[in-house]
VEXTOR-283056 format. One record per atom (N, C-alpha, C): atom name; residue in three letters; x, y, z. Coordinates in steps of 0.2 Angstrom, whole numbers, always signed. Layout:
! VEXTOR-283056
vexkol CA; pase ala; xx X; yy Y; zz Z
...
! end
This chain:
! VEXTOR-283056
vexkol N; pase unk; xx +11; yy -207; zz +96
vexkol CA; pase unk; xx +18; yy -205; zz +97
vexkol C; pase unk; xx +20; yy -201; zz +90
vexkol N; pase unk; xx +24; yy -196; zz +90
vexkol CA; pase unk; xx +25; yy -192; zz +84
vexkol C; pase unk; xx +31; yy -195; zz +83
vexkol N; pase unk; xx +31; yy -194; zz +76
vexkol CA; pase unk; xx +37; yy -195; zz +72
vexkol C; pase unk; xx +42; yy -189; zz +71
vexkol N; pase unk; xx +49; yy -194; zz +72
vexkol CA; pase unk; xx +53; yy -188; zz +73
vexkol C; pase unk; xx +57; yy -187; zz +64
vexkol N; pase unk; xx +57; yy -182; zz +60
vexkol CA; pase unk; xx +61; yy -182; zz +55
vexkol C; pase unk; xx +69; yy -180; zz +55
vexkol N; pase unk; xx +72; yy -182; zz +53
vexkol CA; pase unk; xx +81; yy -181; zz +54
vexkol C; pase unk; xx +82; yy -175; zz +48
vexkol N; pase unk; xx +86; yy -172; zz +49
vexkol CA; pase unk; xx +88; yy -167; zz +46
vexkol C; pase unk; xx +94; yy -170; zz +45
vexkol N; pase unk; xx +93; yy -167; zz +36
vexkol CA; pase unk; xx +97; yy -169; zz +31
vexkol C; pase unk; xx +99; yy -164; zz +27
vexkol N; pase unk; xx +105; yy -162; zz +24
vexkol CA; pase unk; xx +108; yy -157; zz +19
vexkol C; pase unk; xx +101; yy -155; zz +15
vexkol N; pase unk; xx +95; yy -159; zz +12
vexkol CA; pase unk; xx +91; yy -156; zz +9
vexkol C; pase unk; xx +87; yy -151; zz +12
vexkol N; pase unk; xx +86; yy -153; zz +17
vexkol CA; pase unk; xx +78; yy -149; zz +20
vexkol C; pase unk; xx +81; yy -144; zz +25
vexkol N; pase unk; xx +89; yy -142; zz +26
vexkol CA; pase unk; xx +92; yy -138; zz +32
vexkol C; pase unk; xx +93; yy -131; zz +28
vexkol N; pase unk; xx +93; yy -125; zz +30
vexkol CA; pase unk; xx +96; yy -118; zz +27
vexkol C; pase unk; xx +102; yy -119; zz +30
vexkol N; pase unk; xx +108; yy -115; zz +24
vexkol CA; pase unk; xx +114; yy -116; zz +27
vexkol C; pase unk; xx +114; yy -109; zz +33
vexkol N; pase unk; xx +116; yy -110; zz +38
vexkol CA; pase unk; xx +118; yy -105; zz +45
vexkol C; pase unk; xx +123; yy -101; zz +43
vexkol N; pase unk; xx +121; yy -94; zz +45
vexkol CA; pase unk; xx +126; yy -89; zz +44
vexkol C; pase unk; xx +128; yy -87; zz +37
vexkol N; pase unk; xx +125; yy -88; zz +33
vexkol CA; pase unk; xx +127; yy -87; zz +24
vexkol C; pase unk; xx +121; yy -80; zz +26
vexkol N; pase unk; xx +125; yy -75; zz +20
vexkol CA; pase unk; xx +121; yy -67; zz +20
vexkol C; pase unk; xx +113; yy -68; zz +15
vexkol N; pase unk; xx +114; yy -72; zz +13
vexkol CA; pase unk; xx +109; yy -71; zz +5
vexkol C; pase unk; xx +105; yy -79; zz +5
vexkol N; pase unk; xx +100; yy -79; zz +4
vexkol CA; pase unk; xx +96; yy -85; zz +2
vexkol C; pase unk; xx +95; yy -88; zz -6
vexkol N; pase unk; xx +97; yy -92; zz -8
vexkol CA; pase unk; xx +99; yy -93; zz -14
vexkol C; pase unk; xx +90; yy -93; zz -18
vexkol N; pase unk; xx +89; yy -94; zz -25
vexkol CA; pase unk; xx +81; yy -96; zz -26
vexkol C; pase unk; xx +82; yy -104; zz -25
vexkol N; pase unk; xx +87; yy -108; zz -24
vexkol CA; pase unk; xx +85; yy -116; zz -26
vexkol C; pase unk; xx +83; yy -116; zz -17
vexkol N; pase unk; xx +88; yy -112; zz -14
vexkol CA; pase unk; xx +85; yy -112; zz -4
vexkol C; pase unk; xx +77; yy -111; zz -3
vexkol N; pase unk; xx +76; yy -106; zz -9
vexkol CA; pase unk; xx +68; yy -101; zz -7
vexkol C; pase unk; xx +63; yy -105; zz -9
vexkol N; pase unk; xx +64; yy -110; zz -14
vexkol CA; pase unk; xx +60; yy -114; zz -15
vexkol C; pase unk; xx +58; yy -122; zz -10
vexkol N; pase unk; xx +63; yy -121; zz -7
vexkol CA; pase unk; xx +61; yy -125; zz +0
vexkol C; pase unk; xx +57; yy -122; zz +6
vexkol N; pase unk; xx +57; yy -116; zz +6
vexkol CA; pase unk; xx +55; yy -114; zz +13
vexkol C; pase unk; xx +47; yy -113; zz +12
vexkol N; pase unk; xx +44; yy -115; zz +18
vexkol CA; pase unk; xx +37; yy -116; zz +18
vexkol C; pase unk; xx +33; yy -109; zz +16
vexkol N; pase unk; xx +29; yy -111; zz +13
vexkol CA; pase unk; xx +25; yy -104; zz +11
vexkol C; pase unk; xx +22; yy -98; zz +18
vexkol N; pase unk; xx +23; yy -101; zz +20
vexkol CA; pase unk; xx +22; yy -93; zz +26
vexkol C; pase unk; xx +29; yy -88; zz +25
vexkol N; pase unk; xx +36; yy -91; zz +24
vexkol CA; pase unk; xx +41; yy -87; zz +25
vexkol C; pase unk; xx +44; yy -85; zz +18
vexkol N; pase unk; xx +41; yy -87; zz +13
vexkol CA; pase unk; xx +42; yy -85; zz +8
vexkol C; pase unk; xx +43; yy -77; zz +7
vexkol N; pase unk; xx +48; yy -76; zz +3
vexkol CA; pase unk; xx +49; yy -68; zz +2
vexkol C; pase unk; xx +43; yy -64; zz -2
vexkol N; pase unk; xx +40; yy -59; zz +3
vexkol CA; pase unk; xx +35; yy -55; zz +0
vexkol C; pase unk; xx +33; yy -53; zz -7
vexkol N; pase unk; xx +30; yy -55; zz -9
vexkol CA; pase unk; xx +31; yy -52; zz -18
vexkol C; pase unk; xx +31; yy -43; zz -18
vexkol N; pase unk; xx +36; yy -42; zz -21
vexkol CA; pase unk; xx +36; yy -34; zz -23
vexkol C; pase unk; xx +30; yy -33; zz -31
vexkol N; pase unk; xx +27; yy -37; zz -33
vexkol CA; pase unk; xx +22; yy -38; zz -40
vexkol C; pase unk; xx +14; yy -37; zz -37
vexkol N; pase unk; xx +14; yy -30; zz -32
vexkol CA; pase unk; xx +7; yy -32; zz -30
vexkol C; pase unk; xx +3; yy -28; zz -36
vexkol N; pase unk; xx -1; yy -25; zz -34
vexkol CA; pase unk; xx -7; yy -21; zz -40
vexkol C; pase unk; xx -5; yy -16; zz -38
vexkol N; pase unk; xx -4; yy -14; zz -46
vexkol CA; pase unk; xx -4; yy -7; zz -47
vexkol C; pase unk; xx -9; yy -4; zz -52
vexkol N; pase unk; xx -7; yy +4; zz -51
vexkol CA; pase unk; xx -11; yy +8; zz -55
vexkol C; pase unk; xx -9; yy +13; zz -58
vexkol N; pase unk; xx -12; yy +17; zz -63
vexkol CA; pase unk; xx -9; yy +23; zz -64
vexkol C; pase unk; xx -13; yy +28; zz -63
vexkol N; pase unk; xx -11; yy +34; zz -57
vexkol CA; pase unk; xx -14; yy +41; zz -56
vexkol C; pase unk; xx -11; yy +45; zz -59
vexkol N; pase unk; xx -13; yy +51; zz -63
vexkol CA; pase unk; xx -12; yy +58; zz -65
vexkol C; pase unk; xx -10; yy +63; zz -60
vexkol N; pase unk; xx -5; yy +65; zz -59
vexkol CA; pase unk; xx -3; yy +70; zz -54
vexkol C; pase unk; xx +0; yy +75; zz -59
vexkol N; pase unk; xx -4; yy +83; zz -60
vexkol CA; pase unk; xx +0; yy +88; zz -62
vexkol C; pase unk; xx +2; yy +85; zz -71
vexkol N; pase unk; xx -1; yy +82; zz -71
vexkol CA; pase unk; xx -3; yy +78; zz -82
vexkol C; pase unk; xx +2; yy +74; zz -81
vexkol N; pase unk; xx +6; yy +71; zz -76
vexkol CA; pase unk; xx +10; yy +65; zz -79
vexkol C; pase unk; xx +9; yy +60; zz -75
vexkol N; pase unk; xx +6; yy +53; zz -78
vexkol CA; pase unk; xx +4; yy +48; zz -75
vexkol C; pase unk; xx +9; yy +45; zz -73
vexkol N; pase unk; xx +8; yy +42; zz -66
vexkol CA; pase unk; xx +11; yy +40; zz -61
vexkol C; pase unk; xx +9; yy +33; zz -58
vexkol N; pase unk; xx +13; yy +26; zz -60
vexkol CA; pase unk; xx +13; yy +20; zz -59
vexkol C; pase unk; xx +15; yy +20; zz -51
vexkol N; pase unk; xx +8; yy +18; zz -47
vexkol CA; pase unk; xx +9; yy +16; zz -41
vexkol C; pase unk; xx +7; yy +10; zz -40
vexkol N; pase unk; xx +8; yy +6; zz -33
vexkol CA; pase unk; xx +7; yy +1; zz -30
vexkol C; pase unk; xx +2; yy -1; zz -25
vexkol N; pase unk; xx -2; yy -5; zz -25
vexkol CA; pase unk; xx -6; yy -3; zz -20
vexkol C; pase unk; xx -2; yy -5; zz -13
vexkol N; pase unk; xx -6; yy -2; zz -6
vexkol CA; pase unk; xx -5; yy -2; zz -1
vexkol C; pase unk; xx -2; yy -8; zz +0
vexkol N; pase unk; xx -1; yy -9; zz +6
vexkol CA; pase unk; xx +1; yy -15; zz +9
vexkol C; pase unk; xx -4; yy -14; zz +16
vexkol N; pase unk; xx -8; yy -20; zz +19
vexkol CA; pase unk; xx -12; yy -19; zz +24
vexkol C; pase unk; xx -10; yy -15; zz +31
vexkol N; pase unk; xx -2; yy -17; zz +32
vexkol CA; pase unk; xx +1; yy -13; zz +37
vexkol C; pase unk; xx +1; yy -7; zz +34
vexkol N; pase unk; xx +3; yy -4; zz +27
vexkol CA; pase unk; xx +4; yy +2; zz +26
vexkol C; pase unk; xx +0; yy +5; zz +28
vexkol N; pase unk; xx -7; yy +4; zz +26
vexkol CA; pase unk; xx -15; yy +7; zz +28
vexkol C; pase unk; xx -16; yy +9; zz +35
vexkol N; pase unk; xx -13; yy +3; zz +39
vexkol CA; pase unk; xx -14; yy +4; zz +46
vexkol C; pase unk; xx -11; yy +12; zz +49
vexkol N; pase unk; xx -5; yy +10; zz +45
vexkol CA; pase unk; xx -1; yy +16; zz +50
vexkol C; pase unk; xx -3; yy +22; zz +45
vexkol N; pase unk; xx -6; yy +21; zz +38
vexkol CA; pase unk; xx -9; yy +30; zz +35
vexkol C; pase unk; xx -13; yy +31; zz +40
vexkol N; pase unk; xx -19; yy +26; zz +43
vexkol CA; pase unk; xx -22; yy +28; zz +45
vexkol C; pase unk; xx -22; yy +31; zz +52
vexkol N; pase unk; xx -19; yy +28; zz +56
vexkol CA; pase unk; xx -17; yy +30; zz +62
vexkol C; pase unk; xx -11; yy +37; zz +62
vexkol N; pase unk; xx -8; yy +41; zz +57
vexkol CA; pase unk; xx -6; yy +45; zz +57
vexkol C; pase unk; xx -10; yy +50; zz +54
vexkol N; pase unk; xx -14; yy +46; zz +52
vexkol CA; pase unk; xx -20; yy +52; zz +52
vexkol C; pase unk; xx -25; yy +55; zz +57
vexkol N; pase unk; xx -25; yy +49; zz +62
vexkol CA; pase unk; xx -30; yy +51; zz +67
vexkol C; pase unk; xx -25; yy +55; zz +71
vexkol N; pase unk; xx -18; yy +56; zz +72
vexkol CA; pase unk; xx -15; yy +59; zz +75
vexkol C; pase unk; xx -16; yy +65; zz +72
vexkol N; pase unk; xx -15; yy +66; zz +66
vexkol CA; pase unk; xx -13; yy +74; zz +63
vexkol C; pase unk; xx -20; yy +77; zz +63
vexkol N; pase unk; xx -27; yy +74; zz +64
vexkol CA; pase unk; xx -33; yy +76; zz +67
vexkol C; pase unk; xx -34; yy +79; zz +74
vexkol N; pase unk; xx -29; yy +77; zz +80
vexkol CA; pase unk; xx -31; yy +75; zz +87
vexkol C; pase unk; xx -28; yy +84; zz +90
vexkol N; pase unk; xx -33; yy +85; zz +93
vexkol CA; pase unk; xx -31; yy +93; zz +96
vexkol C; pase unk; xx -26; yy +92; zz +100
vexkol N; pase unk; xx -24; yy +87; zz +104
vexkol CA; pase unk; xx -21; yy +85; zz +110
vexkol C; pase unk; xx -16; yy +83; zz +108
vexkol N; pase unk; xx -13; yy +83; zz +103
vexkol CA; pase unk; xx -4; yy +81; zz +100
vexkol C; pase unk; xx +1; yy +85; zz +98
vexkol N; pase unk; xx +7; yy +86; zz +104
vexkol CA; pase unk; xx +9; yy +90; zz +102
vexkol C; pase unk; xx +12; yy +92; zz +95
vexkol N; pase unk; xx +16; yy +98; zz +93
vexkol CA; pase unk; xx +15; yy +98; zz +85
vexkol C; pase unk; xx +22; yy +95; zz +84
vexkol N; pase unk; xx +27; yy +92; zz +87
vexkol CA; pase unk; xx +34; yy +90; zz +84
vexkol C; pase unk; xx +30; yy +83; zz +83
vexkol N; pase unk; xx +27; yy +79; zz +86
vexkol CA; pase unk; xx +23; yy +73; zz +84
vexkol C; pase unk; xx +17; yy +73; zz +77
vexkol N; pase unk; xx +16; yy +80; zz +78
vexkol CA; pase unk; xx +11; yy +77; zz +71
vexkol C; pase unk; xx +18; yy +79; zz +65
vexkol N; pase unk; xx +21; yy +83; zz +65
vexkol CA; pase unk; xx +28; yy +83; zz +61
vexkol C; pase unk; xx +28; yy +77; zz +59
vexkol N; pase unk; xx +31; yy +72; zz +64
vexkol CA; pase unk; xx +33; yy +67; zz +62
vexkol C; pase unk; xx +28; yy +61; zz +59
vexkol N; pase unk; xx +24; yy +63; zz +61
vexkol CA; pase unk; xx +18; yy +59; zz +56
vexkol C; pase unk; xx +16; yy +61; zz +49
vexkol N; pase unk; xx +17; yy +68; zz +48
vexkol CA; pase unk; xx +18; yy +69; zz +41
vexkol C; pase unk; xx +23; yy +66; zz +39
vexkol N; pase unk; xx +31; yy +66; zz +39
vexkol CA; pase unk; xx +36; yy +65; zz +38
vexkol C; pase unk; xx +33; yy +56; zz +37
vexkol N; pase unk; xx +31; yy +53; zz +41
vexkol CA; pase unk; xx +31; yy +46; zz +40
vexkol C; pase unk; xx +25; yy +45; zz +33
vexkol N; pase unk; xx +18; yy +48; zz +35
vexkol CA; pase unk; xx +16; yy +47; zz +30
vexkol C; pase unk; xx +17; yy +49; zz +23
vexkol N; pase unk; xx +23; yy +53; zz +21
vexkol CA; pase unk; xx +27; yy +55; zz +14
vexkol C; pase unk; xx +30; yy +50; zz +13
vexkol N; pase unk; xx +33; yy +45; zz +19
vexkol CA; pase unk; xx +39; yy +40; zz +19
vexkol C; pase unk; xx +35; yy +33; zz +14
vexkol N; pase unk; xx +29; yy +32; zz +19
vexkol CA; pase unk; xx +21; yy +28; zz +16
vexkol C; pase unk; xx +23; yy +28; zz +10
vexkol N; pase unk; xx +17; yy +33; zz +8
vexkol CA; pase unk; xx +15; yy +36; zz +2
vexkol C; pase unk; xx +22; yy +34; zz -4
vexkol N; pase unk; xx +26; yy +37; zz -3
vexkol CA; pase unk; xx +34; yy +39; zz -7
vexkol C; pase unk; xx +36; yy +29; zz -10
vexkol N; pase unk; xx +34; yy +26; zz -5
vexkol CA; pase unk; xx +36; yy +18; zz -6
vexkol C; pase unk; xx +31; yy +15; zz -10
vexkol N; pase unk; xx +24; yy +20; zz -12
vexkol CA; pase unk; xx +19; yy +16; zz -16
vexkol C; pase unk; xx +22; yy +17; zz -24
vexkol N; pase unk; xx +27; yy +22; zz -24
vexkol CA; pase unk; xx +27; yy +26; zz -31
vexkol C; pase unk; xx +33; yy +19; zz -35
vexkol N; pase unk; xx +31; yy +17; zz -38
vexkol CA; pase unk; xx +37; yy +11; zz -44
vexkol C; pase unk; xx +43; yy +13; zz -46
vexkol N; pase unk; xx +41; yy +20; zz -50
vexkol CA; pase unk; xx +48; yy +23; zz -53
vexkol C; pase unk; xx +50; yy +26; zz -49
vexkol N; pase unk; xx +58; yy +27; zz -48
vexkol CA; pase unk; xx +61; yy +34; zz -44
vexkol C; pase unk; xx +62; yy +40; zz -50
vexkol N; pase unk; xx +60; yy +40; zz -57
vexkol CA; pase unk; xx +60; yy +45; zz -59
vexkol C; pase unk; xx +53; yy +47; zz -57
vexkol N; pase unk; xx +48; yy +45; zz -56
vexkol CA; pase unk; xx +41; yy +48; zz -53
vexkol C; pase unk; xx +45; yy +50; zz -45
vexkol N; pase unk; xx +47; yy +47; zz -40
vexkol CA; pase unk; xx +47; yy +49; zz -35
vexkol C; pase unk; xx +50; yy +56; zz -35
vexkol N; pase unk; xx +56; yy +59; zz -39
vexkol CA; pase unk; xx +60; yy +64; zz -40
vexkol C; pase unk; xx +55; yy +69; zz -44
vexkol N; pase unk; xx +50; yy +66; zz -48
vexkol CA; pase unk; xx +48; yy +73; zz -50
vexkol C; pase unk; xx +41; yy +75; zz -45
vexkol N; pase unk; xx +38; yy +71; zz -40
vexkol CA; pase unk; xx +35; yy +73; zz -37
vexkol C; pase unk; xx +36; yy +76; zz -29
vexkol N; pase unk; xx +44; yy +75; zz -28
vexkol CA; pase unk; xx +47; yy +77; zz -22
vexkol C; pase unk; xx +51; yy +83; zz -23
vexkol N; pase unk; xx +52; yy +87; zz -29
vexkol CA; pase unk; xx +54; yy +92; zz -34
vexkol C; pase unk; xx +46; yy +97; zz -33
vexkol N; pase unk; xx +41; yy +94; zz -35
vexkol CA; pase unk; xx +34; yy +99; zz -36
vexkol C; pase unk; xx +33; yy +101; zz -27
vexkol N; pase unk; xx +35; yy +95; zz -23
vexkol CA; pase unk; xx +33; yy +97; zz -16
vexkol C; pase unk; xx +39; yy +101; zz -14
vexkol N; pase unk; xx +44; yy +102; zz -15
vexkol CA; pase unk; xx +49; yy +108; zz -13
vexkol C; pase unk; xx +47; yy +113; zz -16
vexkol N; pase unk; xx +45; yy +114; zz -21
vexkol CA; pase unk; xx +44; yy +121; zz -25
vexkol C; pase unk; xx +39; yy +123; zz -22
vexkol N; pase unk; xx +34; yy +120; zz -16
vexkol CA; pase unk; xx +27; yy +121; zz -17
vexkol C; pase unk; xx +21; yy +121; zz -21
vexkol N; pase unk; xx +22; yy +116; zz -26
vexkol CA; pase unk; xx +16; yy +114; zz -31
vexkol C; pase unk; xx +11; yy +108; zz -29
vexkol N; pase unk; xx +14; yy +107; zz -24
vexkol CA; pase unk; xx +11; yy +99; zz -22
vexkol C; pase unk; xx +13; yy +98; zz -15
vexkol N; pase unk; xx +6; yy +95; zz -13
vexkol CA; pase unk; xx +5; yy +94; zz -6
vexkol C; pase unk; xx +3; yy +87; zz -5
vexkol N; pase unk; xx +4; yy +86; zz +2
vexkol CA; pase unk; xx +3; yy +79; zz +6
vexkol C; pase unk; xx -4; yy +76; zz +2
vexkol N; pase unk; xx -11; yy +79; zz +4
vexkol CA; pase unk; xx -17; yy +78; zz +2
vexkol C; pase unk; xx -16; yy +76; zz -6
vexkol N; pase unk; xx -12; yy +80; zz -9
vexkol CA; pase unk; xx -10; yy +77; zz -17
vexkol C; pase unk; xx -9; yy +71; zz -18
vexkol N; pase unk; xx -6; yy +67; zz -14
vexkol CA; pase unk; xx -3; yy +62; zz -14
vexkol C; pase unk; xx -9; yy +58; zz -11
vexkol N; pase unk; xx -13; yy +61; zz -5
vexkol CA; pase unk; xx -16; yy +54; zz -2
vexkol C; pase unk; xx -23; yy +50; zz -9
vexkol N; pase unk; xx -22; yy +53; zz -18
vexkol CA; pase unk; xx -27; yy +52; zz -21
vexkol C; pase unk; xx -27; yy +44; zz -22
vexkol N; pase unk; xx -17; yy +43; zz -21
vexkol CA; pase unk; xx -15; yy +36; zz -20
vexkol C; pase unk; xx -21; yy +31; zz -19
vexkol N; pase unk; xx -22; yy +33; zz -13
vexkol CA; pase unk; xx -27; yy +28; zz -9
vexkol C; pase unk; xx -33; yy +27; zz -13
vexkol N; pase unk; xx -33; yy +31; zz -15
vexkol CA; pase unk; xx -42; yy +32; zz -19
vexkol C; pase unk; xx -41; yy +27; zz -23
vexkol N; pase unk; xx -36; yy +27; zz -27
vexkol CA; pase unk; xx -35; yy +23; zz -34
vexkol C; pase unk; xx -36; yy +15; zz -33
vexkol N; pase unk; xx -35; yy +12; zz -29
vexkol CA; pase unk; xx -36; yy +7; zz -26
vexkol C; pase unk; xx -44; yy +4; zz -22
vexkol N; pase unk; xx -49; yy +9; zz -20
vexkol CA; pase unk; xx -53; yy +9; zz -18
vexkol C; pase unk; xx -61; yy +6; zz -22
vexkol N; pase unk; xx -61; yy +1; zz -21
vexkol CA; pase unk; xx -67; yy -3; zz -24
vexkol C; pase unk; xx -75; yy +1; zz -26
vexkol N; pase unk; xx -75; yy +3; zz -32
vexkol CA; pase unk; xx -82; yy +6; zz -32
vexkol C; pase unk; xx -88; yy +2; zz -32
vexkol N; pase unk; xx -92; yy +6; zz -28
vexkol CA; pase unk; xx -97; yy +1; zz -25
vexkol C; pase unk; xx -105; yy +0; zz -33
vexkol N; pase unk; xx -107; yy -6; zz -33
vexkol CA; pase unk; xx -109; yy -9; zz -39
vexkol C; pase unk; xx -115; yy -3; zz -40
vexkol N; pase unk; xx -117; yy -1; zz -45
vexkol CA; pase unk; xx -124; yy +4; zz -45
vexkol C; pase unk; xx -130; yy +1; zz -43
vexkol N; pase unk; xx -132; yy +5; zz -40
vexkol CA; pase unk; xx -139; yy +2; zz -37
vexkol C; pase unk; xx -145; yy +0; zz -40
vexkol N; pase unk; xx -148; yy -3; zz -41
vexkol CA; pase unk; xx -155; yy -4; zz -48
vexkol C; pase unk; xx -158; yy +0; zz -46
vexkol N; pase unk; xx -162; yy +3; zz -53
vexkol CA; pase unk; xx -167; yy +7; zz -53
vexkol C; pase unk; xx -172; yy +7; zz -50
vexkol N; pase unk; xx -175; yy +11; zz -45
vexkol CA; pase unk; xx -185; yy +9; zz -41
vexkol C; pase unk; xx -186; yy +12; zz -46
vexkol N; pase unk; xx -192; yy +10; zz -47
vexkol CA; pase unk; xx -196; yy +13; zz -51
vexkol C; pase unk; xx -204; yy +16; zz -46
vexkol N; pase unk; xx -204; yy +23; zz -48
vexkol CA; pase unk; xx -208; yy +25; zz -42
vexkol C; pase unk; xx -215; yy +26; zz -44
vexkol N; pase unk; xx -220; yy +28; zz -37
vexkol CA; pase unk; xx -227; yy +28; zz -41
vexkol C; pase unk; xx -232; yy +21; zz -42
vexkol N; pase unk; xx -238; yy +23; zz -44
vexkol CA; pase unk; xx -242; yy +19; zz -42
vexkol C; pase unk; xx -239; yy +13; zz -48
vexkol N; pase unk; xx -243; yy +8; zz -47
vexkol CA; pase unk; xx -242; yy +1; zz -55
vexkol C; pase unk; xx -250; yy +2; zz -57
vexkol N; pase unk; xx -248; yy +1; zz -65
vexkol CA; pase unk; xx -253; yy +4; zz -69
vexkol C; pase unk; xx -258; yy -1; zz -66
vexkol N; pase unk; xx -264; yy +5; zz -68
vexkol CA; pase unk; xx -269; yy -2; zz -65
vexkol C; pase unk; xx -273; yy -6; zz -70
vexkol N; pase unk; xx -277; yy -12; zz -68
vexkol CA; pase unk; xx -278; yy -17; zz -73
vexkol C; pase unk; xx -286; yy -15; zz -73
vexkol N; pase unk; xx -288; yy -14; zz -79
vexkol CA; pase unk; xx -295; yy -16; zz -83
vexkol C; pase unk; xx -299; yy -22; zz -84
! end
């Protein structure tokens, strides 16, 4: 038979209140916890001035990359791949820390100095280099006398 627990002023959120307090957020079970905005960053060089970005987020990736199969596919029409650009600028544009970096990289892309593919080096910065491979050493082993 389960046990039932009563609900008491400590363990309730208050209903209908806009904002969750920190003393409320430290009650709610770790699944609902507020996403941390502190994930890993990096810094790329765009154009000589280094640019503090964020790494992805798992959904983020999914949806780069699904809008990239779309902007690949012969069969979509072009107001749809538009808007697949348009989303993954949106992407990208939320990895960037500072909005004095976002303004000066949204500035180079009006002028025409800077293109989407500029930005996807993002993704690179993040990308785990695979460990060096050990040396063969080739040819016969000396031979023994």
């Amino acid at each position: 038979m389960r046990s039932v627990t009563s609900l008491t002023p400590s363990n309730v959120l208050p209903v209908g209140k806009g904002s969750v307090s920190s003393s409320t957020t430290s009650r709610l079970p770790g699944m609902t916890q507020p996403e941390d905005p502190g994930r890993e960053t990096r810094v790329v060089s765009i154009k000589g001035r280094p640019i503090i970005i964020r790494k992805p987020t798992d959904a983020q990736m999914l949806h780069l990359m699904r809008h990239t199969r779309i902007l690949q596919s012969d069969n979509v029409a072009i107001p749809q791949k538009l808007d697949s650009v348009e989303r993954m600028a949106l992407i990208l544009d939320k990895m960037i820390v500072q909005q004095e970096d976002r303004d000066f990289l949204t500035g180079l892309e009006e002028e025409g100095d800077l293109e989407l593919k500029d930005r996807l080096q993002f993704i690179g910065a993040f990308e785990e280099q695979e460990p060096e491979k050990p040396k063969v050493r080739r040819g016969r082993p000396p031979a023994r006398r």
